[in-house]
Backbone as CSV, one residue per row, in Angstrom:
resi,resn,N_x,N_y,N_z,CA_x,CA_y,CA_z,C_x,C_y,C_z
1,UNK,110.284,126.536,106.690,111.550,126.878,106.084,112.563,127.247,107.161
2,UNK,112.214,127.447,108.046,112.963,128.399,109.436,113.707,129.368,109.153
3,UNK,114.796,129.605,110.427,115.368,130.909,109.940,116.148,131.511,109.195
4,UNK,116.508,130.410,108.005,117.334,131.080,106.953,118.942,130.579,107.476
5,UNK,119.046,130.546,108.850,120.687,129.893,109.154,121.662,129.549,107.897
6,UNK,121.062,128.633,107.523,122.014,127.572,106.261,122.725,128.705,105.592
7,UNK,121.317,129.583,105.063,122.051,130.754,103.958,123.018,132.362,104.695
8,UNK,122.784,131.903,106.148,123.322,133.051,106.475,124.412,132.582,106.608
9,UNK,125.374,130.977,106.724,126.837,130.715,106.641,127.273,130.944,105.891
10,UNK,126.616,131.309,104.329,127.430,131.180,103.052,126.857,130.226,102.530
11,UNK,128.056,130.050,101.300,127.449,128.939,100.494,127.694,127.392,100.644
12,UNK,128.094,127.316,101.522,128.495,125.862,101.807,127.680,125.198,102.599
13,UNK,125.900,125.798,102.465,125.478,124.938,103.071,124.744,124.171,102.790
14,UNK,123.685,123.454,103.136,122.992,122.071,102.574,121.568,122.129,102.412
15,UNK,120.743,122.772,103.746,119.597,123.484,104.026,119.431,124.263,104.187
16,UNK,118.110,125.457,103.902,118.098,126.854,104.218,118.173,126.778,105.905
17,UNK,117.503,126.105,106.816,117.519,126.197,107.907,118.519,125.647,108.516
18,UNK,119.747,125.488,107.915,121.004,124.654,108.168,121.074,123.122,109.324
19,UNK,119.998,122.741,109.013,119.769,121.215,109.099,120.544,120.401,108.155
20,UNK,120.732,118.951,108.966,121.044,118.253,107.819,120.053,117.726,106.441
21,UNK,120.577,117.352,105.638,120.036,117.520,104.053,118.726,116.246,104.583
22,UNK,117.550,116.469,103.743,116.132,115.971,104.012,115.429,116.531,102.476
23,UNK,115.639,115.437,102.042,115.093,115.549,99.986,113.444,115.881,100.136
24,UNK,112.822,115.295,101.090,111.163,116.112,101.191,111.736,117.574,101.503
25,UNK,112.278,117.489,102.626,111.982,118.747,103.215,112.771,119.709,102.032
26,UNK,114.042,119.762,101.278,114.333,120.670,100.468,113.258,120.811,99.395
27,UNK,112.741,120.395,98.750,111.599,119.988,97.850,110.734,121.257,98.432
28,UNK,110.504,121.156,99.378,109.045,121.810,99.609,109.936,123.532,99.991
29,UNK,110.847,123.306,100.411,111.626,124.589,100.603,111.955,125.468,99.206
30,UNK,112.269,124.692,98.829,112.836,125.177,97.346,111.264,125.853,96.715
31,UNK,110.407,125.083,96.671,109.135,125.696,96.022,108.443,127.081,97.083
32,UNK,108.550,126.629,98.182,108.306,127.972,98.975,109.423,129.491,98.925
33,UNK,110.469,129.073,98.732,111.433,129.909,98.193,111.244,130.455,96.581
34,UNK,110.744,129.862,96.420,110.622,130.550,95.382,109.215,131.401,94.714
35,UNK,108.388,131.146,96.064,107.573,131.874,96.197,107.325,133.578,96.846
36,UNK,108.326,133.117,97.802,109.100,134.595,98.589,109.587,135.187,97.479
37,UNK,110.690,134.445,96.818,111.496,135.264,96.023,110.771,135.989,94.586
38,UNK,109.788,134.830,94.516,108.648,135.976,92.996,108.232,137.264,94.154
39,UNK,107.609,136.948,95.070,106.864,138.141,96.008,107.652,139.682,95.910
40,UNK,108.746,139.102,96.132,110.244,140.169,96.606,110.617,141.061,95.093
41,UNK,110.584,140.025,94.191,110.884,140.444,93.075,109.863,141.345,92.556
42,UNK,108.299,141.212,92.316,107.088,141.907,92.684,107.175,143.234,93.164
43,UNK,107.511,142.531,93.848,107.245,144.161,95.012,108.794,145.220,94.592
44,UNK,109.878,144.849,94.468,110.588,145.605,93.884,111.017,146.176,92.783
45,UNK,110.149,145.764,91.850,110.372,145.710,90.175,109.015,146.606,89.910
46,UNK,108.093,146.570,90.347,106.864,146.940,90.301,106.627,148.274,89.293
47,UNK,105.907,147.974,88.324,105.682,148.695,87.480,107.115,148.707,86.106
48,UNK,108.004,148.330,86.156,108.793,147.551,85.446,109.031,146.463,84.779
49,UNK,109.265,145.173,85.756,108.461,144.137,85.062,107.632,143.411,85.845
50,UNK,106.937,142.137,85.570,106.516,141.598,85.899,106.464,140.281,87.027
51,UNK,106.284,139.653,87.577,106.644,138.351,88.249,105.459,137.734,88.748
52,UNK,105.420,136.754,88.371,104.169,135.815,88.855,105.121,134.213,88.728
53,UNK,103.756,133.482,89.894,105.121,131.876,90.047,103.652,131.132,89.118
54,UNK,103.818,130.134,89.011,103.150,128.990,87.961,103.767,127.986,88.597
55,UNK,102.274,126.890,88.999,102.769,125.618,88.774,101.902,124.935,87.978
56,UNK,102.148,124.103,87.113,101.344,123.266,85.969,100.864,122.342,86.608
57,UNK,100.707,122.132,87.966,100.006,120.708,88.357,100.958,118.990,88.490
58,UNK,100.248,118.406,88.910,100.729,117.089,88.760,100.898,116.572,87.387
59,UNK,102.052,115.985,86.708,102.133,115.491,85.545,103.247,114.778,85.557
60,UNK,102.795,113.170,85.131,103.168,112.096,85.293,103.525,111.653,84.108
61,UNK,103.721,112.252,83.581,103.933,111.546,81.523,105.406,111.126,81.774
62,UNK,105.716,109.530,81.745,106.588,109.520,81.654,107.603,109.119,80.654
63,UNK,107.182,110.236,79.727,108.099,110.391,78.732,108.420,112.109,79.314
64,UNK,107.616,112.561,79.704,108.504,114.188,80.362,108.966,114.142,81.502
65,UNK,108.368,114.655,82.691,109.317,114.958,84.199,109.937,113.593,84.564
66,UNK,109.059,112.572,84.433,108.950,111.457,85.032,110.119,110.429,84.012
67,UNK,110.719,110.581,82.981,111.279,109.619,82.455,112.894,109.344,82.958
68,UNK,112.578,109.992,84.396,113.976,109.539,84.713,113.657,108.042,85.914
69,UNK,112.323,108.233,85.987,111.954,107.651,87.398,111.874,105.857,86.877
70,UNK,111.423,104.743,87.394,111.273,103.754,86.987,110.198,103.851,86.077
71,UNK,111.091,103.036,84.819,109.848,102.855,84.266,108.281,102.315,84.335
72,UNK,108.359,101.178,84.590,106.963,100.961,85.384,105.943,101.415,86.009
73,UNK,107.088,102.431,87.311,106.589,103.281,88.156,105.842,104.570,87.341
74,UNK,106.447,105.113,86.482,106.303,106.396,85.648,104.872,105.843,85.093
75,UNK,105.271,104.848,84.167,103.652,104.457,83.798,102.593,104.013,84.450
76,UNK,102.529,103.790,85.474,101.662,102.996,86.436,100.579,104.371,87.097
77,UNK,101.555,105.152,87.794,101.881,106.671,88.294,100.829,107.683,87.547
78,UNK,100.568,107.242,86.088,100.453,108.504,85.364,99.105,107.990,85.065
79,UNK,99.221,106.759,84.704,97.438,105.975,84.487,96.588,106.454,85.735
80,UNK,97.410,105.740,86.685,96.348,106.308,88.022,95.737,107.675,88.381
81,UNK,96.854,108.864,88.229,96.413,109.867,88.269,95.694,110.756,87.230
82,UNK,95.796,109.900,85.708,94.514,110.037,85.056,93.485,109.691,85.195
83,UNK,93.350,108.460,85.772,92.183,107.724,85.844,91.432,108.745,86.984
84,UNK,91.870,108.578,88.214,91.674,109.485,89.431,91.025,111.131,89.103
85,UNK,91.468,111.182,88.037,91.048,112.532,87.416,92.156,114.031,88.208
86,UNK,93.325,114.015,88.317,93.877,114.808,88.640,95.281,115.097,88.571
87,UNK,95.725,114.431,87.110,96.973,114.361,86.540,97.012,115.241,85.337
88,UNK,97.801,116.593,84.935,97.412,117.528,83.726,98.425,116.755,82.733
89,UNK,98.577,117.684,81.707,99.136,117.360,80.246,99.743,118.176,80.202
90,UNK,101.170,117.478,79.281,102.084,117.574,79.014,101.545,119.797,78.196
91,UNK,100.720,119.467,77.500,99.822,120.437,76.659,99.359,121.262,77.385
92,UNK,98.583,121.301,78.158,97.869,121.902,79.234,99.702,122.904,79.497
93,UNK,99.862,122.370,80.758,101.190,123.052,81.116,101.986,124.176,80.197
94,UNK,101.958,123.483,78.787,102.504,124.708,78.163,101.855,125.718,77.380
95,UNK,100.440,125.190,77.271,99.471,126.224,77.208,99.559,127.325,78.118
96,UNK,99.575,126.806,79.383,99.221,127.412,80.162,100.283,128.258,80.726
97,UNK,101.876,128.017,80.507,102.521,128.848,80.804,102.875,130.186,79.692
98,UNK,102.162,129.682,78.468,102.509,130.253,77.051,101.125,131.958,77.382
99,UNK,99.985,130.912,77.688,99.520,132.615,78.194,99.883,133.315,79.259
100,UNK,100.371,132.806,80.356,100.891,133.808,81.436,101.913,134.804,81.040
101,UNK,102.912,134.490,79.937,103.731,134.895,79.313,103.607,135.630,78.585
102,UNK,102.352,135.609,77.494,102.245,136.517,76.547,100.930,137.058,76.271
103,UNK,99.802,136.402,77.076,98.265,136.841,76.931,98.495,138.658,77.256
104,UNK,97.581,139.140,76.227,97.199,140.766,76.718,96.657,140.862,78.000
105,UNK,96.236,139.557,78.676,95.251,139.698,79.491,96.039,139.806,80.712
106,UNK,97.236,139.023,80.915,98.308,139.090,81.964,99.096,140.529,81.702
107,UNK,98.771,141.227,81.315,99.655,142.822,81.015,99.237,143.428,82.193
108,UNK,100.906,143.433,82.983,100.909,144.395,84.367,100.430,143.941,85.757
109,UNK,99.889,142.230,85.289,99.619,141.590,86.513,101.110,141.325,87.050
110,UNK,101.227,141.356,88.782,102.662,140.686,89.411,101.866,140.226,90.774
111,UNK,103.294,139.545,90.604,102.961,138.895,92.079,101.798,137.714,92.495
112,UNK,101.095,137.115,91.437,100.757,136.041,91.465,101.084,134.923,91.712
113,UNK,100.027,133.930,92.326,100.307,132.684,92.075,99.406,131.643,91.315
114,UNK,99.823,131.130,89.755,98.996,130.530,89.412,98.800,129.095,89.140
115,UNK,97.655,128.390,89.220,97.820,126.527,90.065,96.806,126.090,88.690
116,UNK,97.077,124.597,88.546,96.406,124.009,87.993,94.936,123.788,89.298
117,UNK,93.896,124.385,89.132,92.897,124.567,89.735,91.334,124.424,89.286
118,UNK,90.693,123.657,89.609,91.014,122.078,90.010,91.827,121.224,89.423
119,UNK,92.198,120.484,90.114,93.396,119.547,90.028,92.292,118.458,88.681
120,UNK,93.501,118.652,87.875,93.320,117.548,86.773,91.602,118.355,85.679
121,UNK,91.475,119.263,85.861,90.841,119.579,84.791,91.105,121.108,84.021
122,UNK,91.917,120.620,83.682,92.876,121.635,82.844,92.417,123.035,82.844
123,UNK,92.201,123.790,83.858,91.662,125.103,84.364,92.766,125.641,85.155
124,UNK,93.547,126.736,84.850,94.199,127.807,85.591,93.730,128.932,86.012
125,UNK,94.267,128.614,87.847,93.433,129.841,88.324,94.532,130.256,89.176
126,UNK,94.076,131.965,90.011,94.837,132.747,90.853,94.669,132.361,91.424
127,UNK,95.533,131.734,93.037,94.991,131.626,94.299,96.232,132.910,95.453
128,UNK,95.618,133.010,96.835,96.316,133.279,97.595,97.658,132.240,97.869
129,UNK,98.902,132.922,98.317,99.825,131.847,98.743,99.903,131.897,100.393
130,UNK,100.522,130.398,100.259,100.457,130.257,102.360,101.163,131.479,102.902
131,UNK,100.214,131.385,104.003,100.514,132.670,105.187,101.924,132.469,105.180
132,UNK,102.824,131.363,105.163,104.331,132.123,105.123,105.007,132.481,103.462
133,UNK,104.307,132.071,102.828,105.153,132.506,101.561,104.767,134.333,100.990
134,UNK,103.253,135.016,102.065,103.008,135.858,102.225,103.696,137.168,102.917
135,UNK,105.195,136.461,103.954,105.621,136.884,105.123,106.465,138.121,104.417
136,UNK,105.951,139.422,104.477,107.102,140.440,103.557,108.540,140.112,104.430
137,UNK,108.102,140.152,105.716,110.092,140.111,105.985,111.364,138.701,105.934
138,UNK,110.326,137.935,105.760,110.823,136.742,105.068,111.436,136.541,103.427
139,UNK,110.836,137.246,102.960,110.672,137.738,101.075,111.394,138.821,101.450
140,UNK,111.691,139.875,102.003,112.894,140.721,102.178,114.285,139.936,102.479
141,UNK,114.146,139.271,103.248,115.446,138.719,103.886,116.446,137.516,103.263
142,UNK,115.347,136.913,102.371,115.816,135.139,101.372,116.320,136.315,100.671
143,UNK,115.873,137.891,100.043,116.256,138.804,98.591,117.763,139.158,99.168
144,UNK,117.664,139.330,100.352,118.901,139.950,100.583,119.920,138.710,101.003
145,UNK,119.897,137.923,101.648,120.795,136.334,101.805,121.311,136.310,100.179
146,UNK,119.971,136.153,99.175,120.774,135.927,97.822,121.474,136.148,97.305
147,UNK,121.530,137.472,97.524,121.991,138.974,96.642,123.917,138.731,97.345
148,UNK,123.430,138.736,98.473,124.796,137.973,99.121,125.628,136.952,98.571
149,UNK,124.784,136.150,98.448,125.620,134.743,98.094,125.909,134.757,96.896
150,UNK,125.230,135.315,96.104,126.077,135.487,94.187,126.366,136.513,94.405
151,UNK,127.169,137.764,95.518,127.905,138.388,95.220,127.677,140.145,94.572
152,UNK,126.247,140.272,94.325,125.438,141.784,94.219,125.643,142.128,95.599
């Protein structure tokens, strides 16, 4: 992610690390950011509310994420990674975000991260997040850049 540059110009910029624009590289930024930023939120809310991140896995239905993509591609895409055994459902996903949300069992958990785990057999589990989405002064510093840029 580097050092945040982009967001320390303001808002006019393109990348957090104020590089020029790179659609992988924002992609993967954006999801790591928003891993800091559940962390941050966690840790400052604590005992108030809650925060945990969710991702539902790979899902190729392309009649959902995917129906903007080629058609062909969308369907081709989604067979394979069923077949392959590691493409979830449309179902799955909102199962699965429907208990993080409201299970008794998630009462007072924060700061999670929860993955479609193993991939493609509709099982949600806790894992650790990468050593940098772990970084407290990194998750301090994206909280405070933000808080900046909309103006708190």
């Amino acid at each position: 992610m580097g050092d945040f540059r982009g967001l320390e110009g303001g808002k006019g910029f393109t990348m957090i690390d104020g590089r020029a624009y790179d659609p992988d590289k924002a992609y993967k930024d954006s999801k790591l950011a928003n891993m800091l930023f559940m962390a941050e939120v966690a840790r400052r809310e604590s005992g108030r509310i809650t925060a945990n991140a969710f991702s539902p896995g790979l899902i190729a239905d392309p009649s959902g994420f995917f129906r903007n993509q080629n058609p062909f591609f969308a369907k081709a895409f989604n067979a394979i990674t069923q077949k392959a055994g590691v493409g979830e459902t449309n179902d799955f996903a909102g199962s699965a975000l429907a208990y993080m949300a409201v299970d008794p069992s998630m009462e007072g958990k924060t700061g999670g991260w929860y993955d479609a785990l193993p991939l493609g057999k509709h099982s949600l589990a806790k894992h650790l997040a990468s050593e940098e989405a772990q970084d407290a002064a990194k998750q301090a510093k994206l909280w405070q850049l933000s808080s900046k840029l909309v103006g708190l």
